[in-house]
C-alpha positions in Angstrom: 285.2 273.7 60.9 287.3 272.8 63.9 291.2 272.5 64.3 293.4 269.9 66.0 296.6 270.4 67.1 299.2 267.5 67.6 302.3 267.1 69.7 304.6 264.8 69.4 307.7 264.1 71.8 310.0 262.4 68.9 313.6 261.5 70.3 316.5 262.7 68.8 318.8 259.4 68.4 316.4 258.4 65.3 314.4 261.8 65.1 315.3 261.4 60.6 313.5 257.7 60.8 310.4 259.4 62.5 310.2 261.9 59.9 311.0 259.7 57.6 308.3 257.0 58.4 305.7 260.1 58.9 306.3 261.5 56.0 307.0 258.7 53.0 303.6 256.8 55.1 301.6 258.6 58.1 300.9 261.2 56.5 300.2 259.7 52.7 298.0 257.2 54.3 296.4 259.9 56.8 295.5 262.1 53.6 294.9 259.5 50.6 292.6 256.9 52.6 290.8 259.1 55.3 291.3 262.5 54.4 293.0 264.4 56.8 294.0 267.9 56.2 297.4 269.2 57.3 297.1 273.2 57.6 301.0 273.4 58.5 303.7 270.9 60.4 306.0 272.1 62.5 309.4 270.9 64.8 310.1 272.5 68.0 312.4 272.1 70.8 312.3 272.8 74.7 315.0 272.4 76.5 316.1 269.2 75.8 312.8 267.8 74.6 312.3 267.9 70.5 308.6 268.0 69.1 306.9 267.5 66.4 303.7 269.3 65.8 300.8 269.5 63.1 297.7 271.3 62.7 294.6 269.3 60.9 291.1 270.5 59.7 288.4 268.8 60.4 284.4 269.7 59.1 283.2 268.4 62.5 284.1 266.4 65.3 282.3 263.3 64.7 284.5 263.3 61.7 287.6 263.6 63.3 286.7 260.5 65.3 285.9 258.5 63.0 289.0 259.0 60.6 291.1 258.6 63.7 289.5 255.1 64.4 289.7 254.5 60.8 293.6 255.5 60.4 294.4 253.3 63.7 293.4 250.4 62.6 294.3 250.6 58.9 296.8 247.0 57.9 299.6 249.1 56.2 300.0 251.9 59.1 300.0 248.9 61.8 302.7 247.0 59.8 305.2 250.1 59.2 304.5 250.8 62.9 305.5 247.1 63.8 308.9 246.9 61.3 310.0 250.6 62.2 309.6 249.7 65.8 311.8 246.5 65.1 314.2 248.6 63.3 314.8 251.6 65.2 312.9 251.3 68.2 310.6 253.2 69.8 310.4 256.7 68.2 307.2 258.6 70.3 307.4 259.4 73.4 304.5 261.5 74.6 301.4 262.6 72.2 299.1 265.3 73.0 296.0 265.8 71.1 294.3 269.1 71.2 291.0 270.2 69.9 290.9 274.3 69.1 287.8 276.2 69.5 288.2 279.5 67.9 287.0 282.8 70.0 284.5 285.2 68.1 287.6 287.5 67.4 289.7 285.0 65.9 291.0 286.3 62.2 289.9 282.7 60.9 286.7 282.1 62.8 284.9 281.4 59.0 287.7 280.6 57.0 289.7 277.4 56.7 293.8 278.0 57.4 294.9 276.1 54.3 295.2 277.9 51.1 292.9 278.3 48.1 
């Protein structure tokens, strides 16, 4: 089991269409189609900089790659990328991508974080 962690810079002028668009699409195509695993989402802000971060759960990292390529280049996700860019412009500003390695004293070192 390994985690990655996301960070999004989302800009505040059209911060509800981001959400919007990642929740009613991103993350239903993310989960139905390729399986992703959201442990928790979170916003944040620094300064003047809002972000949005998630946690996934992945069995391995070949996995993880693969679903990525998979979710990039899925039709629908391109197309709502394409006609929310047109609407509200861009929305992402910088993404960091993260891959967690848990130390041997970590609480959840044999456990996944999501429930049940």
């Amino acid at each position: 089991m390994i985690q990655q962690l996301r960070i999004y810079e989302i800009f505040e002028n059209n911060k509800a269409a981001f959400h919007a668009r990642f929740r009613d699409h991103a993350a239903r195509i993310m989960t139905e189609r390729y399986g992703f695993k959201f442990a928790s989402m979170w916003e944040t802000k620094i300064g003047d900089r809002t972000e949005f971060v998630y946690l996934l759960e992945w069995p391995d990292e070949a996995t993880k790659t693969a679903q990525w390529a998979a979710f990039m280049s899925d039709a629908e996700w391109s197309e709502i990328k394409r006609v929310t860019l047109a609407e509200h412009g861009p929305m992402v500003g910088q993404i960091e991508d993260r891959l967690l390695a848990q130390v041997d004293y970590s609480p959840a070192r044999e456990r996944s974080l999501l429930p049940g």
